[in-house]
C-alpha positions as CSV (number, residue, x, y, z in Angstrom):
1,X,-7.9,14.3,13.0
2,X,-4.8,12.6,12.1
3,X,-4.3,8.9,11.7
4,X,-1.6,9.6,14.6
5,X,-4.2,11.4,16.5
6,X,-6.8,8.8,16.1
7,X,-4.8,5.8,16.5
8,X,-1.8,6.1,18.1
9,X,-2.7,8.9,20.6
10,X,0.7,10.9,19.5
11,X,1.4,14.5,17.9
12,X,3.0,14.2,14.7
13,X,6.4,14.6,15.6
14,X,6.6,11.7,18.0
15,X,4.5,9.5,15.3
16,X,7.0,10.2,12.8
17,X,9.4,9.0,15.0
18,X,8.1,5.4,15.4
19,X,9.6,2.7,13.5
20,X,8.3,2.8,9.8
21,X,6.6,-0.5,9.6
22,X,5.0,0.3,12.7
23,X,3.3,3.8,11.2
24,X,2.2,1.2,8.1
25,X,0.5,-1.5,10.7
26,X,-0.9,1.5,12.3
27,X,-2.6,3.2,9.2
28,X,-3.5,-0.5,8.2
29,X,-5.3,-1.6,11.5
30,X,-8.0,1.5,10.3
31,X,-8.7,-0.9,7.2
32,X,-9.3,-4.1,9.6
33,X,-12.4,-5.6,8.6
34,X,-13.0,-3.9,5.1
35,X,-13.6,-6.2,2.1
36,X,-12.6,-6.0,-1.3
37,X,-14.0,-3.0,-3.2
38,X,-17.8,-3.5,-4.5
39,X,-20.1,-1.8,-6.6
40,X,-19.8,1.5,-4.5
41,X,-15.9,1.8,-5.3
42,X,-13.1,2.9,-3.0
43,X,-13.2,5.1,0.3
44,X,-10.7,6.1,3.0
45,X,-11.8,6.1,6.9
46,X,-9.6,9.0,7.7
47,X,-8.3,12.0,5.8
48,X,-4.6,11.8,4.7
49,X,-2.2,14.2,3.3
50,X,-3.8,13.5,-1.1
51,X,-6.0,11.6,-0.6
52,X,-9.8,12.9,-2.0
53,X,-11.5,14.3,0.4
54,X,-15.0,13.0,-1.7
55,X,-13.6,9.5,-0.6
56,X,-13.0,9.9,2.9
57,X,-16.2,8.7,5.1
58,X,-15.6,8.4,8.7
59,X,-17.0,5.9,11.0
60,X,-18.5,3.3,9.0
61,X,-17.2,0.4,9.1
62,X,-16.8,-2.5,6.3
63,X,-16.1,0.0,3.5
64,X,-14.5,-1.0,0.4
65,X,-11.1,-0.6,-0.9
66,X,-8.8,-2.2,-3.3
67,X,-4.8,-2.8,-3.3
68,X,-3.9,0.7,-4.7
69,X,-6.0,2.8,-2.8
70,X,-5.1,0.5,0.4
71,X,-0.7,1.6,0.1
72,X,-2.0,4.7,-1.1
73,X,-3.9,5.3,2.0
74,X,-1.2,3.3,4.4
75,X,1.7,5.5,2.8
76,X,-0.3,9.1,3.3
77,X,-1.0,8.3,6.6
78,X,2.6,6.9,7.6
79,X,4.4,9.9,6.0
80,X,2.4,12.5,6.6
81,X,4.8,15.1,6.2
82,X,5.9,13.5,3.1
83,X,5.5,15.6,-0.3
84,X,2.4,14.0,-1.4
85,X,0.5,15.9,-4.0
86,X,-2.1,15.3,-6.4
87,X,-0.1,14.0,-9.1
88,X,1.8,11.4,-6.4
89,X,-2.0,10.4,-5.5
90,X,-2.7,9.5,-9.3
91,X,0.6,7.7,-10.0
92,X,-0.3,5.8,-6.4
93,X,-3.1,4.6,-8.1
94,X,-1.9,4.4,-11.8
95,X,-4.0,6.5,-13.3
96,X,-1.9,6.1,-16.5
97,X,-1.8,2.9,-18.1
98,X,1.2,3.9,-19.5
99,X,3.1,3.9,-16.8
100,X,2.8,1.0,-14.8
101,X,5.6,1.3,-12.1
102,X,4.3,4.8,-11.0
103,X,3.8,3.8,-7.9
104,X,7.2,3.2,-7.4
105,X,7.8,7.0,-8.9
106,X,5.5,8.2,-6.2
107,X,7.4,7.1,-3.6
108,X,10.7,8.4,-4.7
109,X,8.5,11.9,-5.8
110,X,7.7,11.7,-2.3
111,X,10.8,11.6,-1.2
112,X,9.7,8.5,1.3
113,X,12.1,5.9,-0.6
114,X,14.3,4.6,-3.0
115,X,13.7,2.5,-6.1
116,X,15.2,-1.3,-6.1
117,X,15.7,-2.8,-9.3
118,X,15.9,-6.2,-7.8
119,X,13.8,-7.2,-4.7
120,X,16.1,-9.6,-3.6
121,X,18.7,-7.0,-2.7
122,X,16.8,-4.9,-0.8
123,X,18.2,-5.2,2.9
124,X,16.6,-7.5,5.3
125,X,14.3,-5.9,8.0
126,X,13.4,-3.2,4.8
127,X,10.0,-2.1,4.0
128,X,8.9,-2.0,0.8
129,X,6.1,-1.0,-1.7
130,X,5.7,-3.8,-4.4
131,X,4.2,-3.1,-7.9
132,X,3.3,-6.5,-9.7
133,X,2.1,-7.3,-13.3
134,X,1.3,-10.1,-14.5
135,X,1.6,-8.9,-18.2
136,X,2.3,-5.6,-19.4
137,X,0.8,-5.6,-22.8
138,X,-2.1,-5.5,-22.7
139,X,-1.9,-4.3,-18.8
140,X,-3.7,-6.6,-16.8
141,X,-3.1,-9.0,-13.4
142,X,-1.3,-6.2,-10.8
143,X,-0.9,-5.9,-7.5
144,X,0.5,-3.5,-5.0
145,X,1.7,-4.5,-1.7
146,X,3.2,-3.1,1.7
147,X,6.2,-5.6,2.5
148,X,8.5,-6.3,5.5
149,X,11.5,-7.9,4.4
150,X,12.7,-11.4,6.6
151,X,15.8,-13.2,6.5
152,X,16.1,-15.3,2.7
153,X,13.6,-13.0,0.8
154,X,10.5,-13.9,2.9
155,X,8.1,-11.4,3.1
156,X,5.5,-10.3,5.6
157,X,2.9,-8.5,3.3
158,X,0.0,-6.1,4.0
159,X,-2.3,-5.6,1.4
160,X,-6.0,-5.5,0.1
161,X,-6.6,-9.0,-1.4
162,X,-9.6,-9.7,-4.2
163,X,-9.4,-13.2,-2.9
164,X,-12.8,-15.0,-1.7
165,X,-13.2,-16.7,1.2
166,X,-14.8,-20.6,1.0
167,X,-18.5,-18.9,0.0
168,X,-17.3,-15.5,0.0
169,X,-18.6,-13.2,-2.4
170,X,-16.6,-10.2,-1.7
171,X,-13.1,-10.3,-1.7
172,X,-11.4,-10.6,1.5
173,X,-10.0,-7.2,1.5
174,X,-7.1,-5.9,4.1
175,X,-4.5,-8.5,5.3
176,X,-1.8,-9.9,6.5
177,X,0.2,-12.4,4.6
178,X,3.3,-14.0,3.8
179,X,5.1,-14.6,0.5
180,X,8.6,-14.9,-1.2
181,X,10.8,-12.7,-3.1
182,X,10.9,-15.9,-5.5
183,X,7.2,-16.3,-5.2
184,X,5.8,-13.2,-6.3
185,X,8.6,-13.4,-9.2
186,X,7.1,-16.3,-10.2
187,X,3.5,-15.0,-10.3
188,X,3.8,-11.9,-11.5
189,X,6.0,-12.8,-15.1
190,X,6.1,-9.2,-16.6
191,X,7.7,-8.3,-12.8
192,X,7.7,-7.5,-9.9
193,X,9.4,-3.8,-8.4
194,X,9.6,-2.1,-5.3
195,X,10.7,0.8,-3.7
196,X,12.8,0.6,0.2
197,X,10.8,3.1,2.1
198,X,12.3,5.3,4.5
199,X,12.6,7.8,7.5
C-alpha cells in the first residue's frame, strides 16, 4: 500500500498532483504520535520508494524515529515517483560524515528540487528541506527539517524534535513548529542550507 493509498484514498497520479506541502503533511500525519527515537532505533509505518524494508513495521503505533529518517520518510512518500535509490537513502540520512549537506544532494539526485545557497531567497510559499549544523568540525548539533516558507522568512516547520516535554523522557518526536530564516541562522553557526522542493 501506498502512503496515497493509505492516506489520502487517491491513485498515484492524482496524489502527485496535490499541492506539495500537502503530500508532506500527508506522509507526516503517519508519524503523529511517535516520539523521539529510543533504544530500539528508527522505523517507517509504511513502505516508501528507499526506504529499508527491515525498518518498515506497520500498525504499531508510537514507534521511534529521528529528524533524518522523519524527511527521509516524508520525501519518499511525497515523491514517489521521484528517483530515489539507495545511495539518495544514505545521503538522506548522512551516512558520510564527510559530507554533511548530502541531504541537500539527495534531493537535487532526486530530481525533487533545487539547492539554495541562501535560505532567505528562496521564494515565499516554497517548501524546503533544511540541513543544520551546529559545528562542522568535529560534526556534531544537526538538524533536518521540512519547511513552508511565510512572508519575512518565517517558517512553518515539520520535523522530529529530541526535545522533552516538562517530565518527558523521550523526545517529543514529530511536529509542527515555527521558526525564522534568522533564527535557525543564528542556532545553527556552521549553517544552515536547504533545497526548494518541487513538482
Amino acid at each position: 500500500m501506498t502512503i496515497a493509498e493509505h492516506r489520502a484514498g487517491l491513485s498515484v497520479d492524482d496524489f502527485v498532483k496535490l499541492p506539495v506541502w500537502t503530500r508532506i503533511c500527508l506522509a507526516a500525519s503517519d508519524l503523529l504520535g511517535w516520539h523521539y527515537r529510543d533504544e530500539n532505533g528508527n522505523r517507517f509505518p509504511l513502505p516508501a520508494p528507499s526506504l529499508p524494508p527491515q525498518l518498515v513495521k506497520t500498525g504499531l503505533p508510537e514507534q521511534g524515529i529521528d529528524c533524518s529518517s522523519f524527511t527521509a520518510y516524508c520525501l519518499t512518500s511525497g515523491f514517489p515517483r521521484a528517483a530515489w535509490t539507495p545511495a539518495t537513502y544514505a545521503d538522506l540520512q548522512i551516512f558520510d560524515a564527510a559530507r554533511p549537506w548530502s541531504p541537500i544532494e539527495a534531493v537535487v539526485a532526486a530530481r525533487v528540487g533545487s539547492a539554495v545557497v541562501e535560505l532567505a531567497s528562496a521564494p515565499e510559499g516554497s517548501v524546503l528541506l533544511t540541513q543544520a549544523w551546529s559545528s562542522l568540525s568535529p560534526l556534531s548539533g544537526g538538524h533536518a527539517r521540512l519547511c513552508r516558507k511565510h512572508a519575512s522568512g518565517v517558517l512553518e516547520v515539520l520535523e522530529a524534535s529530541s526535545r522533552t516535554e516538562k517530565g518527558g523522557t523521550l523526545g517529543i518526536g514529530p511536529t509542527r513548529t515555527w521558526t525564522t530564516v534568522i533564527d535557525l541562522q543564528r542556532k545553527y553557526k556552521a549553517g544552515v542550507r536547504g533545497a526548494v522542493l518541487s513538482g
